[in-house]
C-alpha positions as CSV (number, residue, x, y, z in Angstrom):
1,X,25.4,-38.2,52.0
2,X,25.6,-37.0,55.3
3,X,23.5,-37.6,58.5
4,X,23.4,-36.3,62.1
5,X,21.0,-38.0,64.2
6,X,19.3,-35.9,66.8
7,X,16.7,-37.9,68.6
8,X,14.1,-40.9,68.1
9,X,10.6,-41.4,67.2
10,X,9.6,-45.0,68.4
11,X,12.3,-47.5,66.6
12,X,13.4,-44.6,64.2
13,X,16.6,-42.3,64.6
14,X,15.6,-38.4,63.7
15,X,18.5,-38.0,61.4
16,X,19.7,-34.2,60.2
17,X,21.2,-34.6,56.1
18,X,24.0,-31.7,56.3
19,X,26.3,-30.9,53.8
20,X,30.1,-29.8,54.5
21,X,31.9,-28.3,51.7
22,X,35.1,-26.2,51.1
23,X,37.9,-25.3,53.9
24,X,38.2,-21.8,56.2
25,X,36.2,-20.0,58.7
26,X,32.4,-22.3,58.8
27,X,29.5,-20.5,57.6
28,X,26.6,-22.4,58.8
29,X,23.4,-21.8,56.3
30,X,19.9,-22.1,57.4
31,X,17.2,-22.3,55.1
32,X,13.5,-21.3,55.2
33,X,10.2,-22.6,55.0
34,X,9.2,-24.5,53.6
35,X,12.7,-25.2,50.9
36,X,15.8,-27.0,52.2
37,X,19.2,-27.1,52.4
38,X,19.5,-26.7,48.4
39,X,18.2,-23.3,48.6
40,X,21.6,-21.7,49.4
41,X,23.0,-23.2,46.0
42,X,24.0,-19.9,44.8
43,X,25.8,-18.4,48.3
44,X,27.3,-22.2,49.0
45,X,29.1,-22.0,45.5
46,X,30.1,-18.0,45.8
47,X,31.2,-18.8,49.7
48,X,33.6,-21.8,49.0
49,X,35.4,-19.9,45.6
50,X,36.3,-17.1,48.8
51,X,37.8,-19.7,51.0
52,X,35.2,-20.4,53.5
53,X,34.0,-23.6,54.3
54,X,30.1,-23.9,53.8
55,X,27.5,-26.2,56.0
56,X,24.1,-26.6,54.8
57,X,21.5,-29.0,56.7
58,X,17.8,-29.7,55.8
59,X,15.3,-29.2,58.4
60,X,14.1,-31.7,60.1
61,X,10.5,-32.1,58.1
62,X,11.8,-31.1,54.7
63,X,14.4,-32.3,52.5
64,X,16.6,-35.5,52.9
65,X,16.3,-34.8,56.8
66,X,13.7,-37.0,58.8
67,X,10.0,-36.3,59.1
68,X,9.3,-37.0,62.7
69,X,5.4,-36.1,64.0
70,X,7.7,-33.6,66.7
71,X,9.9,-31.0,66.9
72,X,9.0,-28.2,65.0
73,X,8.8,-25.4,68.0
74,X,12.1,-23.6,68.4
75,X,13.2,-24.9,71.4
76,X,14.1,-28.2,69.2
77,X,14.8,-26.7,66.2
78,X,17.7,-24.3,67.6
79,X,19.0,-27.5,69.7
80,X,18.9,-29.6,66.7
81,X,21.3,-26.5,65.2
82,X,23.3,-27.0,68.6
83,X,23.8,-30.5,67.9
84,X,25.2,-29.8,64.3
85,X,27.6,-27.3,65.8
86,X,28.8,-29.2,68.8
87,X,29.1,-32.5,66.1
88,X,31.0,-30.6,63.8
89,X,32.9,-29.2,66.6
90,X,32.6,-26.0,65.0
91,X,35.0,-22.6,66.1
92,X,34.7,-19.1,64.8
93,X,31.9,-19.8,62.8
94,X,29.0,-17.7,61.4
95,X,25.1,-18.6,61.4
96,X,23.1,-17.2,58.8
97,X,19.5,-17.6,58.9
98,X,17.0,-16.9,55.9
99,X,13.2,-16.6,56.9
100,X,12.3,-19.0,59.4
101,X,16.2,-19.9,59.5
102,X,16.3,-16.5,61.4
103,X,14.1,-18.3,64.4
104,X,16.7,-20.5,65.1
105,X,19.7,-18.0,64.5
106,X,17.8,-15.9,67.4
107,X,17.1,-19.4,69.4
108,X,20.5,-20.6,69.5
109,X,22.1,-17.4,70.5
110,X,19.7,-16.9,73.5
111,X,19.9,-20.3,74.8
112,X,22.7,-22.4,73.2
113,X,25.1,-20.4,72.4
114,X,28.9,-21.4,74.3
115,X,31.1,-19.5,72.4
116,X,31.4,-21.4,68.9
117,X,29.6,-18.4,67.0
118,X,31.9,-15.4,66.1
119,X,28.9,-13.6,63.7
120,X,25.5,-14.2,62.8
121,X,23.4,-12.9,59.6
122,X,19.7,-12.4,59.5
123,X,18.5,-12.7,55.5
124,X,14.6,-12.1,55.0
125,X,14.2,-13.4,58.6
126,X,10.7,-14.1,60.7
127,X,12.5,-12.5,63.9
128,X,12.3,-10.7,65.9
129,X,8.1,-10.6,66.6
130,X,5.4,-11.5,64.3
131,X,2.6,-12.2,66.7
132,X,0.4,-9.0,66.9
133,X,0.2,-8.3,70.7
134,X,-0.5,-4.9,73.5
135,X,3.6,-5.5,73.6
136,X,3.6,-5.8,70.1
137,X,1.6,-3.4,67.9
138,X,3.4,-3.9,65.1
139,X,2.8,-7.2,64.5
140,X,0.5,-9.6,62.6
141,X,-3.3,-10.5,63.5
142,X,-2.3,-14.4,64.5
143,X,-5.9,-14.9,62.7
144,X,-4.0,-14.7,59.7
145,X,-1.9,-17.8,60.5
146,X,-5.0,-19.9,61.1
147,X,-5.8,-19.2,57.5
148,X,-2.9,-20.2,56.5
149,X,-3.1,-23.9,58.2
150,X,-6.9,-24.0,56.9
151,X,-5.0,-23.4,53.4
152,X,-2.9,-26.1,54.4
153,X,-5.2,-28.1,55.5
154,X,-7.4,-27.8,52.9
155,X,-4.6,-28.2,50.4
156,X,-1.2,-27.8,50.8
157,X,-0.4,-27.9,47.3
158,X,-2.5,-24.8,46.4
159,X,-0.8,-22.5,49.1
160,X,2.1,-23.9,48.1
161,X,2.1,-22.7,44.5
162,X,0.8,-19.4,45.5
163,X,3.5,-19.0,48.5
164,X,6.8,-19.8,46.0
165,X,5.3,-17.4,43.4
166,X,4.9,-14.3,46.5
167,X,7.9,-15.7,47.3
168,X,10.1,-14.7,44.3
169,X,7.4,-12.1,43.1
170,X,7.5,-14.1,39.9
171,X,5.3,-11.6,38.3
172,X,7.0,-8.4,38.2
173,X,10.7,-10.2,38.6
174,X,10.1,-12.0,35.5
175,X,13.8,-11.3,34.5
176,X,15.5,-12.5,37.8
177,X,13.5,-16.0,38.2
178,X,12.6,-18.7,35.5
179,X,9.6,-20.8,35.1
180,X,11.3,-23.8,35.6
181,X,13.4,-22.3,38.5
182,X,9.8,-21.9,40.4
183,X,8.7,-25.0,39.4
184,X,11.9,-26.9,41.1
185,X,11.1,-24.6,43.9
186,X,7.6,-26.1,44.5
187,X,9.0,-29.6,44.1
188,X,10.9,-28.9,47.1
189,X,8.3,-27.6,49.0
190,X,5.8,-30.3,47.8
191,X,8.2,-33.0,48.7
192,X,8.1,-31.5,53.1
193,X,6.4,-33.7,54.9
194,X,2.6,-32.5,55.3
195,X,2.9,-32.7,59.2
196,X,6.1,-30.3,59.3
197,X,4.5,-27.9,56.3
198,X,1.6,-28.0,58.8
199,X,2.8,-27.3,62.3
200,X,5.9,-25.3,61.8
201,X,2.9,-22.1,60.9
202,X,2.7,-22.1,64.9
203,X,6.3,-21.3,65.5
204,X,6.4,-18.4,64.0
205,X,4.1,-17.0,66.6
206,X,7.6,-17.0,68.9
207,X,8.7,-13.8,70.0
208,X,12.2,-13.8,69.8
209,X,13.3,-10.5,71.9
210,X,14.6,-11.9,74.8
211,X,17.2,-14.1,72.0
212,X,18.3,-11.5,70.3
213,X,18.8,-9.4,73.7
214,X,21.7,-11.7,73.6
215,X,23.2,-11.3,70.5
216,X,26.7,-9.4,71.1
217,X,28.6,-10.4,68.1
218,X,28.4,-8.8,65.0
219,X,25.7,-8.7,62.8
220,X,24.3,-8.4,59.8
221,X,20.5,-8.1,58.5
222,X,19.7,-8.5,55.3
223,X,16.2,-7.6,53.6
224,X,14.5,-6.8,50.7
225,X,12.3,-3.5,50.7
226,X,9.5,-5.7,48.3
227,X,9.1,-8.9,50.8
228,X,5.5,-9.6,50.0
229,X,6.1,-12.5,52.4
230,X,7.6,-10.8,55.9
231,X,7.4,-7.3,54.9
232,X,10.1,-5.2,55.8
233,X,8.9,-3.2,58.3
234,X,7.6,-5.0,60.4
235,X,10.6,-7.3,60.6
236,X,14.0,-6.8,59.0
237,X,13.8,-2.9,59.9
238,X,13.0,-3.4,63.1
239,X,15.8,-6.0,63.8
240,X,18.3,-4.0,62.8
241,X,17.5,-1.4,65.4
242,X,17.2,-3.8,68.3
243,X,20.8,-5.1,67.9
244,X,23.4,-2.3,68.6
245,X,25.8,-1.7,66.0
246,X,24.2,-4.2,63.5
247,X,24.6,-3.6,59.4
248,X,21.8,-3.0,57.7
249,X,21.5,-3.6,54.0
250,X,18.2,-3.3,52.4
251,X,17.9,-4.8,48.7
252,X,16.2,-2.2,46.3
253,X,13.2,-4.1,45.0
254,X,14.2,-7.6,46.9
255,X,11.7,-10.2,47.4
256,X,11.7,-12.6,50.2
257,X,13.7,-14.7,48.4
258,X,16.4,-12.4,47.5
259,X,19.5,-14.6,47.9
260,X,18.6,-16.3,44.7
261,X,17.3,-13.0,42.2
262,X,19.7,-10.5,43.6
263,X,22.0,-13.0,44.5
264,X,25.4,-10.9,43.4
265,X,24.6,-8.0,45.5
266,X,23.4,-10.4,48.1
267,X,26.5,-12.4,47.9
268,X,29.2,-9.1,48.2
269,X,27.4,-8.1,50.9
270,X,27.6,-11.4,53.1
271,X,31.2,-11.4,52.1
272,X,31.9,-8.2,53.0
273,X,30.4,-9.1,56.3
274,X,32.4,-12.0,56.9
275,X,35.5,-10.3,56.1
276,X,34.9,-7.8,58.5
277,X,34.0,-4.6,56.0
């Protein structure tokens, strides 16, 4: 097991569990709320048989990673990404974000980024605005994030259940997503610390225009068109027409968590990416 530590909480080292597998061009994976590293099972195995070497890392607040009581606004999320990077000493290497993963894709590239990062992928991703605002009509009422931390609040394991369910669409996709492959999805989630399940609801309130203003490497966004979870429209359309010259696939009938149920046409089409098609 592998650890990066990335700060300290009283006599405790914040410590970052990564994963580095396979040889090549890096492809840095970044998983969403509230799942870890694990997640990208299914793209890690696919990107290593095509000769590219795979970095997974849990949040810090979920998985083998730290649960500090701090941290979980983007400003320390994408710099705890920057650390990874600049420890790895990373070249020519490709950030994917899924869901809230996409927050600190858009992050690093607006305020980190020195050059390491050749391409960047956006899969079911929170950017690039969710708060509902007179600059941003096409967001969401940010009273509908205080119900989700009363849910939380009130019990986490509840909204969990319900949010890993929404976020397969477990009932009509009954053919692309076990029983037991929710259930080990809940374990995950019920396993995040409560603090980190709690407060990272606030970050994705971040408005991440200016970032991705500064995104001028190629890119790809990823979506599926039945994302009960960040609808489509209102955020993997629109990214794609704020970066110039970005791909654009959308995945017919693709929850939010489409690199697991569609995960072959998800997988040739990060491939493709990466090789430059």
């Amino acid at each position: 097991m592998a650890f990066l530590t990335v700060g300290k909480e009283n006599s405790a080292d914040i410590q970052l569990y990564y994963e580095d597998r396979g040889s090549g061009k890096p492809v840095v994976l970044i998983h969403g709320w509230p799942l870890s590293g694990a997640s990208w099972e299914r793209q890690t195995e696919a990107l290593t048989g095509a000769g590219y070497r795979v970095i997974t890392y849990d949040r810090r607040g979920f998985g083998a990673s730290s649960k500090p009581l701090e941290g979980y606004d983007y400003n320390t999320l994408a710099k705890d990404t920057y650390h990874l990077l600049e420890a790895l000493d990373l070249k020519d290497a490709t950030l994917v974000g899924f869901s809230m993963g996409g927050g600190e894709v858009a992050r690093y590239m607006g305020d980190y980024d020195n050059g390491r990062v050749s391409k960047v992928a956006f899969t079911s991703s929170i950017a690039p605005a969710l708060r509902k605002s007179g600059s941003n009509p096409e967001g969401v009422d940010p009273a509908v994030f205080e119900g989700i931390k009363q849910k939380i609040e009130k019990d986490r394991f509840v909204l969990l259940q319900w949010f890993v369910e929404n976020f397969f669409n477990a009932d009509v996709l009954t053919d692309r997503v076990s029983k037991p492959a929710i259930q080990a999805n809940f374990n995950v989630a019920a396993a995040s610390s409560y603090h980190a399940t709690l407060n990272c609801v606030d970050a994705w309130l971040e408005d991440f225009r200016d970032d991705i203003k500064e995104i001028k490497v190629p890119t790809l966004v990823t979506h599926g068109d039945a994302d009960r979870i960040l609808p489509i429209d209102a955020t993997g359309a629109r990214m794609a027409k704020l970066i110039p010259g970005a791909k654009y696939h959308v995945i017919k009938n693709g929850p939010h968590g489409c690199n697991w149920t569609h995960a072959t046409e998800f997988n040739e089409t990060l491939l493709k990416f990466l090789e430059g098609k």
